[in-house]
SEZAVO-191732 format. One record per residue: residue number from 1; residue in three letters; y, x, z of N, C-alpha, C, O in turn. Coordinates in steps of 0.05 Angstrom, whole numbers. Last residue first. Layout:
N
{NUM 'Ala' {Y X Z} {Y X Z} {Y X Z} {Y X Z}} ...
***
This chain:
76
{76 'Unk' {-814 2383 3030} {-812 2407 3017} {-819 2432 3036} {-818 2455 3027}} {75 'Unk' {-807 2348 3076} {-839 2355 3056} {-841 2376 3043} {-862 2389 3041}} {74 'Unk' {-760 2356 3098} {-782 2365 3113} {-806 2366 3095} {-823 2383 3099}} {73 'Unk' {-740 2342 3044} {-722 2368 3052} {-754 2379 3078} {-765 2400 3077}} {72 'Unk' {-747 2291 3054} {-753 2304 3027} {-760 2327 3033} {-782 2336 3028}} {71 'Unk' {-730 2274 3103} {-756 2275 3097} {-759 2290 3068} {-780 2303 3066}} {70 'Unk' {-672 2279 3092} {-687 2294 3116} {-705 2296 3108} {-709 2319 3100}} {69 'Unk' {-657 2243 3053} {-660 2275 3048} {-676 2289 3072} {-691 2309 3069}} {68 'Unk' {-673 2206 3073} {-689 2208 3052} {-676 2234 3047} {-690 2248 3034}} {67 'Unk' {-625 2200 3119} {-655 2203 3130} {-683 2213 3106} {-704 2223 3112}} {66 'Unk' {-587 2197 3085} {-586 2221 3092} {-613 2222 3113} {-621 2244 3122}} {65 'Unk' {-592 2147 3061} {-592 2172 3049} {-601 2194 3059} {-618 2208 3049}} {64 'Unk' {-587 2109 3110} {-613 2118 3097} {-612 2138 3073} {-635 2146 3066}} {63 'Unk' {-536 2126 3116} {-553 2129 3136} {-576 2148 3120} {-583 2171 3116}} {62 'Unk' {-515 2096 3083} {-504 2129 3069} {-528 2136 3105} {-530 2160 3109}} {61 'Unk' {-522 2041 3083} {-542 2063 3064} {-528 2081 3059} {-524 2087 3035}} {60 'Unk' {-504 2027 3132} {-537 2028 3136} {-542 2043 3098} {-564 2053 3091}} {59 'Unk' {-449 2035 3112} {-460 2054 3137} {-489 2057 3135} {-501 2079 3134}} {58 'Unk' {-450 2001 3069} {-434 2028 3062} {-453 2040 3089} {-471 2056 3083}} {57 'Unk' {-463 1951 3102} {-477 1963 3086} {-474 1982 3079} {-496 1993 3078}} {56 'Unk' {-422 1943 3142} {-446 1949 3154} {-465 1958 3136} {-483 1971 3146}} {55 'Unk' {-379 1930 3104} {-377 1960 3122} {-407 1957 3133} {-417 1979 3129}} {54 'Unk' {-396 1883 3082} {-400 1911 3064} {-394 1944 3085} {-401 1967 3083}} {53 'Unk' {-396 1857 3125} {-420 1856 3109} {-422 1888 3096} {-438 1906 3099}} {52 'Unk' {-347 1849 3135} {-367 1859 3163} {-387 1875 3146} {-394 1898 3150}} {51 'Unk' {-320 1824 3097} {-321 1855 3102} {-333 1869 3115} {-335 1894 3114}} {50 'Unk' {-342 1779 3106} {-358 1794 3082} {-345 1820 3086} {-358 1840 3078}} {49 'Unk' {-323 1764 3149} {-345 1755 3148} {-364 1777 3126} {-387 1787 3127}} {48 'Unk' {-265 1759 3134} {-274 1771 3149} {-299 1789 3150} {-301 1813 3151}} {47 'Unk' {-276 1721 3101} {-263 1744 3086} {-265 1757 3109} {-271 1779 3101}} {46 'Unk' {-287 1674 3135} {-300 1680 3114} {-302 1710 3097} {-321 1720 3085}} {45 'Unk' {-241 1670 3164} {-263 1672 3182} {-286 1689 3154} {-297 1711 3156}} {44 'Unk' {-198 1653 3122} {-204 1677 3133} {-231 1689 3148} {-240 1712 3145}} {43 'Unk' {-228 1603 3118} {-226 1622 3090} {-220 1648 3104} {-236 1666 3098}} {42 'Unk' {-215 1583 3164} {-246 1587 3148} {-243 1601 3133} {-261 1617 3132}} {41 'Unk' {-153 1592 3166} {-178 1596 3180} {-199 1598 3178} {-208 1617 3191}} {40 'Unk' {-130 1593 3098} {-136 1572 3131} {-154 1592 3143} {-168 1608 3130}} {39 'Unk' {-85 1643 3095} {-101 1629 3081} {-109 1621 3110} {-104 1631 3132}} {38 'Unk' {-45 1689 3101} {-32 1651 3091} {-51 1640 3093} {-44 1616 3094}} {37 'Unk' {-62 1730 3106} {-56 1718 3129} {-49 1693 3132} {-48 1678 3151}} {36 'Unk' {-74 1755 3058} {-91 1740 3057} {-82 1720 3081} {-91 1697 3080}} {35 'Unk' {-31 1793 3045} {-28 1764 3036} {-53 1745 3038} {-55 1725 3024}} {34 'Unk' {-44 1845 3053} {-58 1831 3027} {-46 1799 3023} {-49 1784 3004}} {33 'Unk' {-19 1852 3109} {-4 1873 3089} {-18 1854 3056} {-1 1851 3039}} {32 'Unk' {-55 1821 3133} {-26 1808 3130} {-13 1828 3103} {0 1819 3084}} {31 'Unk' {-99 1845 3130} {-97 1822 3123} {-74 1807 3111} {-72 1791 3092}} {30 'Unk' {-78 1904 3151} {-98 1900 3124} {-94 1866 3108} {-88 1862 3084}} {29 'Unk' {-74 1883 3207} {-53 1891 3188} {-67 1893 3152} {-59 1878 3133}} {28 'Unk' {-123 1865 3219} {-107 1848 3224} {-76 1856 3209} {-60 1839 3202}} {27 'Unk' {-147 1919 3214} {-165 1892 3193} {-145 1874 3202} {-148 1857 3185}} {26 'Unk' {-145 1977 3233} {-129 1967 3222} {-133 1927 3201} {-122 1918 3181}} {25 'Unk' {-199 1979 3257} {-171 1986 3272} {-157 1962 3258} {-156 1939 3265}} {24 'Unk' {-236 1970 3211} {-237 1959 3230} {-214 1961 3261} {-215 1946 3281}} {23 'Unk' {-215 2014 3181} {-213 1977 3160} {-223 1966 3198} {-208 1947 3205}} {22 'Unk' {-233 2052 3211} {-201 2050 3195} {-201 2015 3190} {-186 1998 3197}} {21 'Unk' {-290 2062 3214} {-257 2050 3238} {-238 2048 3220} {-228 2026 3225}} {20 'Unk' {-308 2060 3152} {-307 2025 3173} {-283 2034 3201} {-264 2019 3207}} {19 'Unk' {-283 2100 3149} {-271 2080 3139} {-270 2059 3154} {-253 2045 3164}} {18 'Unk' {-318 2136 3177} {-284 2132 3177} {-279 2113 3163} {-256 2110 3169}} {17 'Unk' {-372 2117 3152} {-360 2118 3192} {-332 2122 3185} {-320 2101 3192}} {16 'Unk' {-361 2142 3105} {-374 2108 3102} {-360 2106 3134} {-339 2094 3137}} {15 'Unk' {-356 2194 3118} {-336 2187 3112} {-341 2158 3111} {-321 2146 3120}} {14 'Unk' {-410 2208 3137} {-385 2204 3163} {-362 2204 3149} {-343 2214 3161}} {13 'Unk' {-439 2196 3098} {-444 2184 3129} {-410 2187 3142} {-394 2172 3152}} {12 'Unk' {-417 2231 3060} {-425 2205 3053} {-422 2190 3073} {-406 2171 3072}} {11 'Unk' {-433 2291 3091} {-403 2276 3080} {-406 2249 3075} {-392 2238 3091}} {10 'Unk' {-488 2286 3088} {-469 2281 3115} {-451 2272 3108} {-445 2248 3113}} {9 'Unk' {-492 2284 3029} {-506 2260 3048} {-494 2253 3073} {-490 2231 3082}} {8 'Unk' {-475 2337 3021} {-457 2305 3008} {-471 2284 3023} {-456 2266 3029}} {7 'Unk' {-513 2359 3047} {-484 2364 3048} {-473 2339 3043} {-463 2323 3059}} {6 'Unk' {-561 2359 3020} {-562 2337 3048} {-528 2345 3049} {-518 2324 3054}} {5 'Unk' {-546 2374 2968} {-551 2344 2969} {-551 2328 2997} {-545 2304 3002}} {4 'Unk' {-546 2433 2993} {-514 2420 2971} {-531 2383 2974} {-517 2369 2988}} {3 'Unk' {-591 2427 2999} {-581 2444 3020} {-549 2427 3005} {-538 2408 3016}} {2 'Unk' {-621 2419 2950} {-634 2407 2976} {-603 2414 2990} {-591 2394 2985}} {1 'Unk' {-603 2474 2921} {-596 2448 2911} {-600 2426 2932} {-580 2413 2935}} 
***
């Protein structure tokens, strides 16, 4: 069960890592393809701003998942 949980933990990590490149390749076509490309400058700067946010969060907690299975997995 340990062994199937750190599995999905890797998977978790390095699919959260493909996305952010993907949304981070692709974030100037992303924008225009949403119709966000109309909006002023701050408002973009802004929408920017919070995608940074959530790709840096998706990464720092499929991370810390997979460091709380390490340690489980080492106590056990």
């Amino acid at each position: 069960m340990q062994k199937k949980n750190s599995i999905r933990a890797i998977i978790a990590l390095i699919t959260a890592i493909l996305i952010a490149i993907i949304v981070i390749a692709f974030e100037e076509t992303l924008i225009v393809a949403t119709g966000l490309g109309s909006l002023d400058p701050a408002t973009l700067q802004l929408v920017e701003t919070i995608l940074a946010i959530i790709i840096g969060l998706a990464i720092t907690t499929a991370i810390l998942v997979l460091i709380l299975f390490t340690i489980i997995k080492i106590v056990q």
